[in-house]
Every structure is written in C-alpha cells, then in structure tokens.
N, C-alpha and C positions, 0 to 999 in steps of 0.2 A: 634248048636255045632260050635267050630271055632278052628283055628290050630292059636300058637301066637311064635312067634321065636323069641328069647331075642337078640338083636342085640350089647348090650353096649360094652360085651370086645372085637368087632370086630372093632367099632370104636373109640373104646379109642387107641387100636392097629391102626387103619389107621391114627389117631392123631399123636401119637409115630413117627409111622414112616415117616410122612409129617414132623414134627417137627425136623427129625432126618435128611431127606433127605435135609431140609432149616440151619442145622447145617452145615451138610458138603461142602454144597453148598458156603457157610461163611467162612470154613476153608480152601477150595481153592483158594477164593477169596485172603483172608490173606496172602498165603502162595504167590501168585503173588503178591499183595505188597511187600511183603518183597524182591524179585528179582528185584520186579521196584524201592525200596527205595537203595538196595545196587548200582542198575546201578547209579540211578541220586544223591548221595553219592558220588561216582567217579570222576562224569564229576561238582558237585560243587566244588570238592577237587581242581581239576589243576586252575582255575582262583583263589581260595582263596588261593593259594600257591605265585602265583605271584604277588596278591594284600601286601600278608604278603613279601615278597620279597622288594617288592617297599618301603615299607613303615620305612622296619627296614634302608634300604640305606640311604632313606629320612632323616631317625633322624640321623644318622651318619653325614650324608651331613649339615645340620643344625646345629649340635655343631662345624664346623668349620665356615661354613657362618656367624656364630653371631660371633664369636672373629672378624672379619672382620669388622661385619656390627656396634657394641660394638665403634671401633676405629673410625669408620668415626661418629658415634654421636657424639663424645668426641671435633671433629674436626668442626663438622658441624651443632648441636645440635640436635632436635628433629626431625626425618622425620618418614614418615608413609609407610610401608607395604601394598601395598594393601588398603587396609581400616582401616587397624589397626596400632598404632602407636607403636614405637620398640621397648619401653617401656611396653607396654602390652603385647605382640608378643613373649618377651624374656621368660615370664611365661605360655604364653597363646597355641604357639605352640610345644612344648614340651610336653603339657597336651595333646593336640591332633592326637599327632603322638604318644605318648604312648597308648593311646587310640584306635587307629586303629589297633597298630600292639596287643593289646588285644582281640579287638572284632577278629581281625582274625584268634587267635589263638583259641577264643572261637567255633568260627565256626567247625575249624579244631577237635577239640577235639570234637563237636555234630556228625560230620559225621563220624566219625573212630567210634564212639557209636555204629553210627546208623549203618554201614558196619559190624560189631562185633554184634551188636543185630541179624542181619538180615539173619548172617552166617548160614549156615543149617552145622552144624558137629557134629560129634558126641561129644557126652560129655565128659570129661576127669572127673573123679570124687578122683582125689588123689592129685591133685591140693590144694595148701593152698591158700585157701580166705580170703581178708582180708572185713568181714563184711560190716563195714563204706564206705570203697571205692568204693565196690560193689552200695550202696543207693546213693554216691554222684554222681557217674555215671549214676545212674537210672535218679536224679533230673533233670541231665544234660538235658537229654531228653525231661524229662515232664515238663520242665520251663514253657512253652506258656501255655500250660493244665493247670495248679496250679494258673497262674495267671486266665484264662477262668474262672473257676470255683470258686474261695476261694479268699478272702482278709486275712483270716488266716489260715495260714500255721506254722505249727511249726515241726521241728527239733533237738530232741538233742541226739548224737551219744555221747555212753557212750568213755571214754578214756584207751586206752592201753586194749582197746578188746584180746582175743587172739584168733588165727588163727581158722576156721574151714578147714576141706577137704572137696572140690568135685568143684563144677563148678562154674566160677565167672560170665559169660555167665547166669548160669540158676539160680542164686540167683539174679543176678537183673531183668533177666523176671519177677520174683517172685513180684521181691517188684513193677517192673512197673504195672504189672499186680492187685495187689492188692490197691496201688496208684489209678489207673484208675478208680478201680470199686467205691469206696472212694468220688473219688468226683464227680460221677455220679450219686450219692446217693443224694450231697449234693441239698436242695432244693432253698437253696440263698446264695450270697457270703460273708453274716455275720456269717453263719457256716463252721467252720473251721476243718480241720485236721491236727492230731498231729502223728512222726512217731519217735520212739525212741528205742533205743540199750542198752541194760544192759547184763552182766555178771553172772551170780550168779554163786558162784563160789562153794556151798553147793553140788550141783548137778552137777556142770562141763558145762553147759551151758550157749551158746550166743544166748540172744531170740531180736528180734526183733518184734516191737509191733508199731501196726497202727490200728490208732486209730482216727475214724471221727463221725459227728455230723447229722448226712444225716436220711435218712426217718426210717431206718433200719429195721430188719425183721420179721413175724412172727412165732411161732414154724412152722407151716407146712410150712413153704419155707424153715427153715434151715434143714430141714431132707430132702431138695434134692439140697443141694449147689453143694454137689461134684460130683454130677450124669453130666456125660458130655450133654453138647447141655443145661441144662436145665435152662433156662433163664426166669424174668420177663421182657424185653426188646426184647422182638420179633418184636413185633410191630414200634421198634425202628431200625430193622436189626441187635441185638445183638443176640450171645449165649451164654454166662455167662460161654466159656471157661475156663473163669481165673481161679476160683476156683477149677476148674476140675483137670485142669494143676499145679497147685500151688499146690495142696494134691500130686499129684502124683513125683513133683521136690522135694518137700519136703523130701517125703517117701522115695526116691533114695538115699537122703542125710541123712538117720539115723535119721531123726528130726519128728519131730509133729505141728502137724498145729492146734489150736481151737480158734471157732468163740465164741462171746459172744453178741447178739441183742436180742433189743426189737423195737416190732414198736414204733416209735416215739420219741426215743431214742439214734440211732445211732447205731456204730457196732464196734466191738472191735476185732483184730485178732493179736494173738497170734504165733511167729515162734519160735521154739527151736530147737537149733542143737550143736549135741556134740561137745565141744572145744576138739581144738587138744594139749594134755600133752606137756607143753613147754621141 
C-alpha cells in the first residue's frame, strides 16, 4: 500500500506566484526609471537650452559678418575661413548653424517627451486628443529603437482625423508600448513595421493600426496577452506589461483593442476609439 499526494496545482501556484513576485519586482524597477529618466531630462534640458541659445545668436551674428566679410572679398578677392573658402562658407555655414539650432530643438522636444512620458499624474480623460500628434510624439522617442531594430519602418497618419477624448499622456504609452513589443518580435532588420490611422466614419471611429512582420503568436499565447506579468521574455527580464496596460488604457478610453497573429506570420493590432461629434 502507499499514500501519493498530487502536488501540480501547488506548484503551478508557486510558479504564479515566483512569476508574479519577478513582475513586480520589474515594475518597481520601471517605476524608478522613470524618476531617474525625468531627473536626468532636467539637468540635459539647462546646457541644451544654452547650447540652443548660443547658436540662434551665432546665426544672427553671422548674416551681419558676411555683408562685411561679402565687401572685403569684392576688395580683396578670394580668402579663406578657417579652412574653408568665403565662397563656400557663405552656403556652407548657414547650413550648419541652422542645423545645430535644429538638432537642439530636437533634443529639447525628446526630453519634455520624456519628462511628460515619465509624469506619474493622474489621467485627465476629457481632454481632446489629437491622434496623429499623440504617434509622432511617441516616434519622437522611439527614433534610436526603430532604427535598432527595423530598416523598415512605415507610417502613414490618415488626414483631418477628428478629435478623440481622454489622455494624450496614455494614448502615446499605448502606441510606445505596443511600438516596442513590435519590433521586438522582429527576428531581422529586413522585416519591417507599418503603423497607420484611419477614420471610418460609418461607425464614428479613429482606429489606429500596427502592424509588424516579427515571429508572432500562437493560439495559446494570445488567450493570455492581457493577463498582467504574463510574458514570453522572462528570460529576457521582460513582463509583457504592455499588452496588459494597453487593454486596460484602452478600455478607460471607450475603445477596443484586437490582436490578429499567427506564428510565423506576424501580428496585427487593432485600436478603436470613439471620435468626438465635431
């Protein structure tokens, strides 16, 4: 005779919850990034203010020094700049001082992103969002990521969208969030993702749609996308937040969210949210 004690759902249960306790463990972690991303935001903001400072004076300063430096060529014929000759310089610095006070404003506009991404506040959700603006802010962000990952990238934001309500803050989580997982999916950088905005105006809805080429999923994985913590990247230090969080910002916002994958095929994800009546 023998006595047999079934032990599975105790450890499926200690699974769970090792898996759970390695979630939250992640989202703390995250949640101090995001206080360390808003500090060092800040302290990039003040030297890239005075960099942009410098530079817009510079070009001021510069369309008068050529009417100057213009006369004495006329006087004294060809002389050189530096290394460069005034004749090229007259073209060539212009291009580069517009240039700088560009990249500086570029900077400027990643970090006010990233201090606005990083915000912990509460959500305003009566707010009109303008779609589009909401993804080209997300881009702003994920520029370096999109090149990391993809040589193809496509974009095309339908025209004269009209407005949704709720938070502009948590519609570009959304699309960063689903962005990320996208081309993390992807297995090389000749597969590409596409991310696109349309109207329909049958239904009153603005759906946003992202859409990539990457490993994608099987039925048993998509029957637990939206379960928080539940990840195939653990092993990686992920927990497949996004999808968790992206149903749930969705669902705040009156909208719906649907996945469409197959393995080896890619992943297709569908956002609808009701337009606001012009």
């Amino acid at each position: 005779m023998g006595i047999l004690e079934d032990i599975t759902e105790s450890k499926r249960a200690e699974e769970d919850y090792r898996k759970m306790l390695a979630g939250l463990q992640q989202t703390n972690k995250m949640a101090s990034l995001g206080i360390l991303a808003s500090g060092i935001a800040h302290e990039i903001n003040n030297p890239n203010n005075y960099i942009l400072s410098n530079a817009q004076f510079l070009s001021e300063i510069w369309s008068c020094v050529m009417i100057i430096l213009a006369d004495y060529a006329k006087e004294h014929g060809e002389f050189y700049v530096g290394k460069i000759s005034f004749s090229d310089s007259r073209d060539f610095m212009p291009k580069i001082l517009a240039g700088l006070i560009d990249g500086a404003h570029r900077i400027n506009e990643i970090v006010t992103n990233l201090k606005y991404f990083a915000r912990d506040e509460k959500p305003q959700y009566e707010n009109l969002v303008d779609v589009n603006k909401s993804i080209y802010q997300a881009f702003s962000m994920l520029h370096n990521e999109i090149a990391k990952y993809t040589d193809c990238f496509f974009c095309e934001l339908g025209k004269d969208l009209p407005f949704i309500r709720g938070s502009f803050q948590q519609i570009e989580q959304v699309v960063v969030n689903l962005v990320m997982n996208a081309l993390q999916a992807l297995p090389e950088l000749t597969c590409g993702i596409s991310v696109e905005t349309t109207f329909n105006d049958f239904q009153g809805q603005v759906i946003i749609k992202v859409r990539d080429e990457g490993t994608g999923m099987t039925e048993d994985v998509k029957k637990y996308i939206y379960d928080p913590f539940f990840t195939t990247k653990m092993d990686n230090g992920g927990t497949e937040l996004g999808f968790s969080i992206c149903f749930n910002i969705v669902k705040a916002h009156h909208g719906t969210i649907e996945c469409e994958s197959a393995l080896g095929e890619g992943t297709t994800v569908f956002l609808r949210f009701p337009a606001v009546d012009e």
